[in-house]
mmCIF file of the N, C-alpha and C atoms, coordinates in Angstrom:
data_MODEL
# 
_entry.id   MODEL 
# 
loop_
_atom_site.group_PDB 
_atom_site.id 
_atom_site.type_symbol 
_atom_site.label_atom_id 
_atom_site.label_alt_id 
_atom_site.label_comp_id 
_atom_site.label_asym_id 
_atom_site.label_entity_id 
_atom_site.label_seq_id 
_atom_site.pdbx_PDB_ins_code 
_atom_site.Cartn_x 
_atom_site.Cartn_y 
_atom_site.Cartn_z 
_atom_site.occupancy 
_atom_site.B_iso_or_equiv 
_atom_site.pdbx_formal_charge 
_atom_site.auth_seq_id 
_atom_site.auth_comp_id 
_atom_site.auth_asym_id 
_atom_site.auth_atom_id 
_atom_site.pdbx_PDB_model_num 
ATOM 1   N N  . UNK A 1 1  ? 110.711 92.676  64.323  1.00 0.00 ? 1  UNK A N  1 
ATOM 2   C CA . UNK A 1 1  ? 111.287 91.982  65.461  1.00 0.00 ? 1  UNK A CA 1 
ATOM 3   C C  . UNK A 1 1  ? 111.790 93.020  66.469  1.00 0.00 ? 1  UNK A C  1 
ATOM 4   N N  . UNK A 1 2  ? 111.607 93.183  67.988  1.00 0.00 ? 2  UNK A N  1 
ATOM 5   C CA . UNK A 1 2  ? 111.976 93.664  68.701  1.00 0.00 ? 2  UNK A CA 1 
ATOM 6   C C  . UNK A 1 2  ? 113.748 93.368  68.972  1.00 0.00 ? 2  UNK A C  1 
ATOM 7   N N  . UNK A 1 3  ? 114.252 94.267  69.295  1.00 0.00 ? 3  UNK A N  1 
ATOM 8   C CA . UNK A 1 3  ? 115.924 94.456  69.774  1.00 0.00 ? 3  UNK A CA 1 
ATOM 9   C C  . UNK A 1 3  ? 115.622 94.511  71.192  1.00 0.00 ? 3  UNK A C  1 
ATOM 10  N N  . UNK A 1 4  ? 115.657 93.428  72.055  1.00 0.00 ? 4  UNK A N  1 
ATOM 11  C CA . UNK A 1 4  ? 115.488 93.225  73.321  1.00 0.00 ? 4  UNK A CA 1 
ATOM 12  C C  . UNK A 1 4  ? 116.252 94.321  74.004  1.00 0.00 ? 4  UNK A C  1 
ATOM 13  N N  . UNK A 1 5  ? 117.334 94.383  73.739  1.00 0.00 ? 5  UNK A N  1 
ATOM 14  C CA . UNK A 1 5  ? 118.455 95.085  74.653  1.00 0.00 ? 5  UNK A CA 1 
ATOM 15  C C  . UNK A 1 5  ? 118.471 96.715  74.186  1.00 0.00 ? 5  UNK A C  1 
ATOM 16  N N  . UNK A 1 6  ? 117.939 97.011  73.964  1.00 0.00 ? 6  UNK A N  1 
ATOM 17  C CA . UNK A 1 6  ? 116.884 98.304  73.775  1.00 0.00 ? 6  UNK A CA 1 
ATOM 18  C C  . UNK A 1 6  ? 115.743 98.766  75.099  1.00 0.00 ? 6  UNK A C  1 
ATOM 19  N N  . UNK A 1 7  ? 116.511 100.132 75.376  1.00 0.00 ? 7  UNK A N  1 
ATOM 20  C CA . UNK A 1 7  ? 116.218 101.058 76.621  1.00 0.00 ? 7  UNK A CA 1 
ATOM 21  C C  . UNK A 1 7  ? 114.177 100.643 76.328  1.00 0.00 ? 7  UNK A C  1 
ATOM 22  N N  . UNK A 1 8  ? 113.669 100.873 75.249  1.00 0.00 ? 8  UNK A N  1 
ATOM 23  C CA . UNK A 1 8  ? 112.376 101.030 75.215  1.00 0.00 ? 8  UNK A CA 1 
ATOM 24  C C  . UNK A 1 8  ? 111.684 99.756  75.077  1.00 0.00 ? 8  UNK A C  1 
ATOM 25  N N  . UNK A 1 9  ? 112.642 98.811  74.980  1.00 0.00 ? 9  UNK A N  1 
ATOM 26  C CA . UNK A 1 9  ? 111.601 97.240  75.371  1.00 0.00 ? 9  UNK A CA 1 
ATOM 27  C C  . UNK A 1 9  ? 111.991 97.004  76.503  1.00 0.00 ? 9  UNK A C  1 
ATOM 28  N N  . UNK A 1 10 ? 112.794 97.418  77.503  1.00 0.00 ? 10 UNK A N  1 
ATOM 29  C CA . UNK A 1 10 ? 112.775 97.173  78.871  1.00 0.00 ? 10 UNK A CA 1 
ATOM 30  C C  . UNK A 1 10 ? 111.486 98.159  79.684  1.00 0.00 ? 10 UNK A C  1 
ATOM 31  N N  . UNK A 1 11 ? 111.346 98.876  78.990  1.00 0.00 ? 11 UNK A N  1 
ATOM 32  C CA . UNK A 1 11 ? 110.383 100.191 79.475  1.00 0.00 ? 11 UNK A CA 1 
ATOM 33  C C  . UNK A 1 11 ? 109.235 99.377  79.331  1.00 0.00 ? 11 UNK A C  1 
ATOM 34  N N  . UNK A 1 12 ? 109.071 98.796  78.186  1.00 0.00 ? 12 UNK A N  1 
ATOM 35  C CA . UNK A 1 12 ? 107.965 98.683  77.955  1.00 0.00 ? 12 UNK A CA 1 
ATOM 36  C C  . UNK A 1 12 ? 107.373 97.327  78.876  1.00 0.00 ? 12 UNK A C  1 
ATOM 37  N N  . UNK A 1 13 ? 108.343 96.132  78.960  1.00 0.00 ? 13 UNK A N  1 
ATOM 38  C CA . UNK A 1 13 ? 108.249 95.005  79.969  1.00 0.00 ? 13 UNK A CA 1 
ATOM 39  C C  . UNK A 1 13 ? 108.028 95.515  81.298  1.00 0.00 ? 13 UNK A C  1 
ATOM 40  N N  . UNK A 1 14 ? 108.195 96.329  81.589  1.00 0.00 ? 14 UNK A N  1 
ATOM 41  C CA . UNK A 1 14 ? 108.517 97.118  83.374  1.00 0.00 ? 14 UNK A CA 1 
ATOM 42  C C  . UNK A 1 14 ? 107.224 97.543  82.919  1.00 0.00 ? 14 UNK A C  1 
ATOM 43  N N  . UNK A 1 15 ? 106.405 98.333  82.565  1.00 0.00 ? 15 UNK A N  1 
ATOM 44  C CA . UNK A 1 15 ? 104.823 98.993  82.550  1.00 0.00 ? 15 UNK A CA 1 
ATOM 45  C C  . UNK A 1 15 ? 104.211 97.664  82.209  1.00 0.00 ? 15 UNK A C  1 
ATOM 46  N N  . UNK A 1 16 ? 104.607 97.032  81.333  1.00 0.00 ? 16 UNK A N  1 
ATOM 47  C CA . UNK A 1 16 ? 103.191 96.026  81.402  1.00 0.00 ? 16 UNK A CA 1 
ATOM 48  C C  . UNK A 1 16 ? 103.195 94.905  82.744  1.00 0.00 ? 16 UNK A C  1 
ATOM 49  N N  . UNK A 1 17 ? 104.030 94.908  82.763  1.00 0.00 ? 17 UNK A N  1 
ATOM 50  C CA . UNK A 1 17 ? 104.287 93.774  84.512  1.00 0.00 ? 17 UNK A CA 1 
ATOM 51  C C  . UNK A 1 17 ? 104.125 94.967  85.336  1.00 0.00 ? 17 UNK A C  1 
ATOM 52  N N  . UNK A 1 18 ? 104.435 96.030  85.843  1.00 0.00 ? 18 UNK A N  1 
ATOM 53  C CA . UNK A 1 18 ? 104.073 96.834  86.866  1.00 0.00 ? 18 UNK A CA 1 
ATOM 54  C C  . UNK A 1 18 ? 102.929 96.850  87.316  1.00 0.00 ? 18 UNK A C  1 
ATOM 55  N N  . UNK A 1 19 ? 101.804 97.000  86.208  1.00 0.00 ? 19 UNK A N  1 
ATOM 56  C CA . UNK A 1 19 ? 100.392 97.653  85.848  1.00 0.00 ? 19 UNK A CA 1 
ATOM 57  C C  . UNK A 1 19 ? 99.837  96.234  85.570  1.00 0.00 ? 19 UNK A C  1 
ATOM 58  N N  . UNK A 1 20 ? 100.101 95.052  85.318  1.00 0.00 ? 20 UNK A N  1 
ATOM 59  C CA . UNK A 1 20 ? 99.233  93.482  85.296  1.00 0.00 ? 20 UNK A CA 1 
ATOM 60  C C  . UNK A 1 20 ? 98.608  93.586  84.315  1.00 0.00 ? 20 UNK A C  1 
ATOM 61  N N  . UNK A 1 21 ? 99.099  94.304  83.029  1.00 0.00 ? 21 UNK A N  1 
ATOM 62  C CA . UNK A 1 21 ? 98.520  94.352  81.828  1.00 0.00 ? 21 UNK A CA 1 
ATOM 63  C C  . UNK A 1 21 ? 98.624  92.910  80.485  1.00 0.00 ? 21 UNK A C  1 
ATOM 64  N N  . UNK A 1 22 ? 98.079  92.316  80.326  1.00 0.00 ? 22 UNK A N  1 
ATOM 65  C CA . UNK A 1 22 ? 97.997  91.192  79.853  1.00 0.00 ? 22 UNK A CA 1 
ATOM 66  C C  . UNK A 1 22 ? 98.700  89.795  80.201  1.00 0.00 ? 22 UNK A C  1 
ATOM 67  N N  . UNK A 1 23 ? 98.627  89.878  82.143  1.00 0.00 ? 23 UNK A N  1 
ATOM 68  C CA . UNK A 1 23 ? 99.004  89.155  82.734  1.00 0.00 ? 23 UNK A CA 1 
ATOM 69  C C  . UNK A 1 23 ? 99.153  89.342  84.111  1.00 0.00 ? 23 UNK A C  1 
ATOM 70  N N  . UNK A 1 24 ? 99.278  88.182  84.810  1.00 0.00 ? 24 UNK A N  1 
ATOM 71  C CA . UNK A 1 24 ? 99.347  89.062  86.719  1.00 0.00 ? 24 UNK A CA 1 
ATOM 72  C C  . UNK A 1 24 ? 99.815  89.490  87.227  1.00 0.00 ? 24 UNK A C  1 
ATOM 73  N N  . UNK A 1 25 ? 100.160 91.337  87.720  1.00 0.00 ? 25 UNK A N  1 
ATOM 74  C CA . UNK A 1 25 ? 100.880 92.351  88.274  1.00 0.00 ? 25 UNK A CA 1 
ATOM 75  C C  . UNK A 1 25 ? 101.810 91.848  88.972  1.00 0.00 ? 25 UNK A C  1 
ATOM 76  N N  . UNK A 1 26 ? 103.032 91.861  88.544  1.00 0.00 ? 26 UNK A N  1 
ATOM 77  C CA . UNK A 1 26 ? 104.155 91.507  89.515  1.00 0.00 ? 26 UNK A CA 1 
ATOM 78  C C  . UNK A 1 26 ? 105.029 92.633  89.657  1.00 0.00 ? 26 UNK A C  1 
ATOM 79  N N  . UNK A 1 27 ? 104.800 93.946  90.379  1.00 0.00 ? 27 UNK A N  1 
ATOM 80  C CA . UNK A 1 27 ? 105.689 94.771  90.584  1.00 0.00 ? 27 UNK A CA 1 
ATOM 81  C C  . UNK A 1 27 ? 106.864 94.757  90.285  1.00 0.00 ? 27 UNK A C  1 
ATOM 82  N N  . UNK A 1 28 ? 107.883 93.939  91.374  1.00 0.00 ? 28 UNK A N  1 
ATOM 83  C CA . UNK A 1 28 ? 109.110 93.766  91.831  1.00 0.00 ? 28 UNK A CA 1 
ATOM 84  C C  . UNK A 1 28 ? 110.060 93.381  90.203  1.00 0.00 ? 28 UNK A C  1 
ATOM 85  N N  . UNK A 1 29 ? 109.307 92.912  89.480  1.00 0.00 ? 29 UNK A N  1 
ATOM 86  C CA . UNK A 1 29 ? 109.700 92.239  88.252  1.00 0.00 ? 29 UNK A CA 1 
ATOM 87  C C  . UNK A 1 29 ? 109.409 93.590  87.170  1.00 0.00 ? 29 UNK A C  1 
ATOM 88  N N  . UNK A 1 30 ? 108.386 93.836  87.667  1.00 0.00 ? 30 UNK A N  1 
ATOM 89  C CA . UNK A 1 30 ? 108.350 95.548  86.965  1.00 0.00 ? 30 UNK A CA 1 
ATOM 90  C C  . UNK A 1 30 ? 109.365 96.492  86.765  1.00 0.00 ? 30 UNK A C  1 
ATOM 91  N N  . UNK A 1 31 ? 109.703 96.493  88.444  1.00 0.00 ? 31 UNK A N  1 
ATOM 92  C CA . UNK A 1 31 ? 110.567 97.170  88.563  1.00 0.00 ? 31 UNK A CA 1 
ATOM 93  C C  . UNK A 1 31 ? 112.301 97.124  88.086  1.00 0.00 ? 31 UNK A C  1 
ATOM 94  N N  . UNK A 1 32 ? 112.412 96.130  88.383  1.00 0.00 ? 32 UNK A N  1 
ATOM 95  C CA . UNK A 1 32 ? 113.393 95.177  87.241  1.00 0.00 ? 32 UNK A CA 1 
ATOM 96  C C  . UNK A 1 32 ? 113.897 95.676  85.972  1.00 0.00 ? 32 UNK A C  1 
ATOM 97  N N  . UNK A 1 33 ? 112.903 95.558  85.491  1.00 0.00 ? 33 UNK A N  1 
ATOM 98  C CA . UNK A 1 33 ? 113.043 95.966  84.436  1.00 0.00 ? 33 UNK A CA 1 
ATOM 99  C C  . UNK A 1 33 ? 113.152 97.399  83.921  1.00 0.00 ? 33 UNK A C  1 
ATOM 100 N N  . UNK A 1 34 ? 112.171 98.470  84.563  1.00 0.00 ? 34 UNK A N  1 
ATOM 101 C CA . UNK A 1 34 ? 111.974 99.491  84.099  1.00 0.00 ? 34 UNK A CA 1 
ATOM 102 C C  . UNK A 1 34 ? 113.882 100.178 84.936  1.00 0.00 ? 34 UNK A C  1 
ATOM 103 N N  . UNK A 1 35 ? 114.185 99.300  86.099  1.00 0.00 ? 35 UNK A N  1 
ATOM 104 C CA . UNK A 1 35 ? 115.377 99.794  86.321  1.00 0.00 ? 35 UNK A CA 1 
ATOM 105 C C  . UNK A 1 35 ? 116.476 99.886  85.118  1.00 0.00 ? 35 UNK A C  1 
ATOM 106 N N  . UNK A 1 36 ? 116.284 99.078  84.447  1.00 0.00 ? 36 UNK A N  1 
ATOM 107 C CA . UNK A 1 36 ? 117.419 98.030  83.065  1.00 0.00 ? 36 UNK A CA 1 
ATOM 108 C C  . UNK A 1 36 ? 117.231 99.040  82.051  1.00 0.00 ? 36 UNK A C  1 
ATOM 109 N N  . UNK A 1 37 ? 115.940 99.900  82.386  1.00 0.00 ? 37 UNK A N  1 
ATOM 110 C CA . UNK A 1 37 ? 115.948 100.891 81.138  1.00 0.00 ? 37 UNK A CA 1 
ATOM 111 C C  . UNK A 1 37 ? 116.784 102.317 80.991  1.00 0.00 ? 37 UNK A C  1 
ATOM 112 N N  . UNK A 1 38 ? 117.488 102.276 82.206  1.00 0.00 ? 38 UNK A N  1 
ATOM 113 C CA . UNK A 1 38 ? 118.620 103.241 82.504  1.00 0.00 ? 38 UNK A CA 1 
ATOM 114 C C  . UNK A 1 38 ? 117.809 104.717 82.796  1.00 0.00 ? 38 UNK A C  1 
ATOM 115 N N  . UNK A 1 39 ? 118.382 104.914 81.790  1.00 0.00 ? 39 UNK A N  1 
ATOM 116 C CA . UNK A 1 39 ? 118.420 107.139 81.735  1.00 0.00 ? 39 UNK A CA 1 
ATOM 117 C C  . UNK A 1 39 ? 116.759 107.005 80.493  1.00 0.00 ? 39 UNK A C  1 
ATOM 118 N N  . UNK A 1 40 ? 116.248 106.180 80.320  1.00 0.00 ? 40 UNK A N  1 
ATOM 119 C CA . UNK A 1 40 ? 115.186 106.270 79.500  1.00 0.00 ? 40 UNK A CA 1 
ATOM 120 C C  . UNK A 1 40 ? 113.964 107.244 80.139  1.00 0.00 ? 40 UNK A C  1 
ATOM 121 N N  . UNK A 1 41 ? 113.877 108.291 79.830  1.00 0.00 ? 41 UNK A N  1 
ATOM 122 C CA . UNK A 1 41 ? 113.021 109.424 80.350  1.00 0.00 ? 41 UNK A CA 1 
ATOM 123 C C  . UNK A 1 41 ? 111.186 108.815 80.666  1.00 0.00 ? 41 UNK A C  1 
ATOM 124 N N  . UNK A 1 42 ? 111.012 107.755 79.738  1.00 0.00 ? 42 UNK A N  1 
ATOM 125 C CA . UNK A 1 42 ? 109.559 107.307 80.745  1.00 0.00 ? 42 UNK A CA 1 
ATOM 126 C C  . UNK A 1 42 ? 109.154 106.460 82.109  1.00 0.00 ? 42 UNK A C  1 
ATOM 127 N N  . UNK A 1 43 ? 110.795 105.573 81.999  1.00 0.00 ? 43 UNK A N  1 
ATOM 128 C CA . UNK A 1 43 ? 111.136 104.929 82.651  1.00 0.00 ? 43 UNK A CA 1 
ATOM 129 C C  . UNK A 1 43 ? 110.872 105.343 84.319  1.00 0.00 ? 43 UNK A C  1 
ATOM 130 N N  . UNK A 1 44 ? 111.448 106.480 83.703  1.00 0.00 ? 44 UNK A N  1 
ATOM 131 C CA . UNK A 1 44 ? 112.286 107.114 85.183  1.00 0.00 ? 44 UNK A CA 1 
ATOM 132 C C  . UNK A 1 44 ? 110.717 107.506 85.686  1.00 0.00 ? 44 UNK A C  1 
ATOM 133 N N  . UNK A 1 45 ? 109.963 107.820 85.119  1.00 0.00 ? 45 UNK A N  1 
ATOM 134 C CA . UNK A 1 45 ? 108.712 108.401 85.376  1.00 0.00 ? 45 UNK A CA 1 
ATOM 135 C C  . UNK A 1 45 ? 108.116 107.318 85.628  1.00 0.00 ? 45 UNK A C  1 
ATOM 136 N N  . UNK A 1 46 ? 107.515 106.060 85.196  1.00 0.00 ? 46 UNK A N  1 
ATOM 137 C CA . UNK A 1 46 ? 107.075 105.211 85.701  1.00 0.00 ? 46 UNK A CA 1 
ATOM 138 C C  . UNK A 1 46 ? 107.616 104.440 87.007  1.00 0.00 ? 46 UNK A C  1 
ATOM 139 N N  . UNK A 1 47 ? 108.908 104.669 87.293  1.00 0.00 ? 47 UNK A N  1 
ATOM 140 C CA . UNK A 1 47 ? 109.448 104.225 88.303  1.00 0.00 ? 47 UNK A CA 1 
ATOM 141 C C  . UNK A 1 47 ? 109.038 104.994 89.785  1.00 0.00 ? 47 UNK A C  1 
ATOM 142 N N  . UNK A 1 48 ? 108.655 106.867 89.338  1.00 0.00 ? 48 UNK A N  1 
ATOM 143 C CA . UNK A 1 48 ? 108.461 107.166 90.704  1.00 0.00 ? 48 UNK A CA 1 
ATOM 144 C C  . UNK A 1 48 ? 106.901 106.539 91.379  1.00 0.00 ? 48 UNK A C  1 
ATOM 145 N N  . UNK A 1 49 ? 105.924 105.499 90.304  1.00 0.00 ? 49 UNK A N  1 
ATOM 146 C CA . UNK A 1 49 ? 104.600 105.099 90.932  1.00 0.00 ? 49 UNK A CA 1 
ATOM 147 C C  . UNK A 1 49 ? 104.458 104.169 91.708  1.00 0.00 ? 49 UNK A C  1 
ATOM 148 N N  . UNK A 1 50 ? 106.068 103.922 92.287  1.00 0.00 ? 50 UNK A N  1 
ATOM 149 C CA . UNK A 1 50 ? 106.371 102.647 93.132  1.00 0.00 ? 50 UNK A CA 1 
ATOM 150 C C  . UNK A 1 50 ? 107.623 102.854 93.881  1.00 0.00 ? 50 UNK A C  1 
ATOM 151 N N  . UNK A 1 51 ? 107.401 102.265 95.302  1.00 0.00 ? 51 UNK A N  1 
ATOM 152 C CA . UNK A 1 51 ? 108.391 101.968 95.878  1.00 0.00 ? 51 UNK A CA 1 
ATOM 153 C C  . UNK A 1 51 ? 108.357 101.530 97.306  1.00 0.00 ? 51 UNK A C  1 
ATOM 154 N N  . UNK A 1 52 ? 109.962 101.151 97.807  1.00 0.00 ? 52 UNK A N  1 
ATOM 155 C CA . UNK A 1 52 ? 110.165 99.994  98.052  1.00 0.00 ? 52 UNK A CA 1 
ATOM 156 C C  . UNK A 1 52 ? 109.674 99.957  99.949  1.00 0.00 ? 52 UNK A C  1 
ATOM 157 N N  . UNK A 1 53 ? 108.794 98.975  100.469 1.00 0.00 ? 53 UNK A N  1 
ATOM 158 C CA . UNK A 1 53 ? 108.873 99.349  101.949 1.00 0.00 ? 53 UNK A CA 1 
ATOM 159 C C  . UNK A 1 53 ? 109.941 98.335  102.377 1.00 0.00 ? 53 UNK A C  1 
ATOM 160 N N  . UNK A 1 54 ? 109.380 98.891  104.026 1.00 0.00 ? 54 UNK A N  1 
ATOM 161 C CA . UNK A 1 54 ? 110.395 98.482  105.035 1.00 0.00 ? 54 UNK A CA 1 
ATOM 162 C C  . UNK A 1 54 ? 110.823 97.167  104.716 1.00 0.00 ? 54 UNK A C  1 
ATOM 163 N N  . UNK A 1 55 ? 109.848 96.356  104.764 1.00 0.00 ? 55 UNK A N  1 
ATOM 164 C CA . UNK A 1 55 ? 110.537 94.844  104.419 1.00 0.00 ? 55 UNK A CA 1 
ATOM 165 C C  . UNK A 1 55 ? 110.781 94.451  102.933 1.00 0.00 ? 55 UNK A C  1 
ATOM 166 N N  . UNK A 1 56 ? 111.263 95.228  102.076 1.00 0.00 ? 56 UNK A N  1 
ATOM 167 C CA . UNK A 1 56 ? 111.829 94.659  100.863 1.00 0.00 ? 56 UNK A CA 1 
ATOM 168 C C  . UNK A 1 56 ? 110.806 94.660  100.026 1.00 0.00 ? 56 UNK A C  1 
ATOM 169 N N  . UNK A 1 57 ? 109.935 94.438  99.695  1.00 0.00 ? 57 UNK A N  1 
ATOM 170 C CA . UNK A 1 57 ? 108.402 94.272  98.729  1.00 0.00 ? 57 UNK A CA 1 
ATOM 171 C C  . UNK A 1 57 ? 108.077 95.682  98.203  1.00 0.00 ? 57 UNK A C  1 
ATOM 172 N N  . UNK A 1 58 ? 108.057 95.933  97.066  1.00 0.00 ? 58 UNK A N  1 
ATOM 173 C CA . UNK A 1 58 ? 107.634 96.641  95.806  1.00 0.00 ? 58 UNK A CA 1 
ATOM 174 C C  . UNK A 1 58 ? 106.380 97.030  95.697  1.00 0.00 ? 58 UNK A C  1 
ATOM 175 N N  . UNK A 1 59 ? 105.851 98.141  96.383  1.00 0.00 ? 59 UNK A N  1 
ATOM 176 C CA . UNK A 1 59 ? 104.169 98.657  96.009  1.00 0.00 ? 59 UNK A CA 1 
ATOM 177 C C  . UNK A 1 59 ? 104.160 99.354  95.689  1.00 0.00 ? 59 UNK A C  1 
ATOM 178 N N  . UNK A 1 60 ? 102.792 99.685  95.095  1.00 0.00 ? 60 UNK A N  1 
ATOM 179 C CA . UNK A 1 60 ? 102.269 101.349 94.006  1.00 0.00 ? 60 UNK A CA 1 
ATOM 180 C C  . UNK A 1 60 ? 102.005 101.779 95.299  1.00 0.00 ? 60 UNK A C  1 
ATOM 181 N N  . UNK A 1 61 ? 102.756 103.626 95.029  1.00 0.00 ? 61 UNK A N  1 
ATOM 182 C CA . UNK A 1 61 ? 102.759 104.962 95.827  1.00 0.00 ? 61 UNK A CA 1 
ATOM 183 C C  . UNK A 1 61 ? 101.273 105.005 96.063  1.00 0.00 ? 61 UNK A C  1 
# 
């Protein structure tokens, strides 16, 4: 059983929603999440493949 509130299942929800991996890419929700994963060192790395424009909306760099 997964421990939801665990740095590495937020990591892991943020890459598979980032990337539309076994479901339809929703960035912003990606991002969400991979934020929730704090100081988690892949996190932080998956986080720099996105970001935020002028009007608020969440795209890959």
């Amino acid at each position: 059983m997964v421990n939801w509130d665990s740095k590495g299942a937020f990591f892991l929800l943020g890459y598979l929603y980032g990337r539309g991996l076994g479901g339809p890419e929703d960035i912003a929700k990606g991002v969400e999440y991979l934020q929730r994963a704090g100081g988690y060192g892949e996190a932080k790395e998956e986080l720099r493949r996105y970001k935020k424009i002028f009007f608020g909306k969440w795209v890959r760099r």
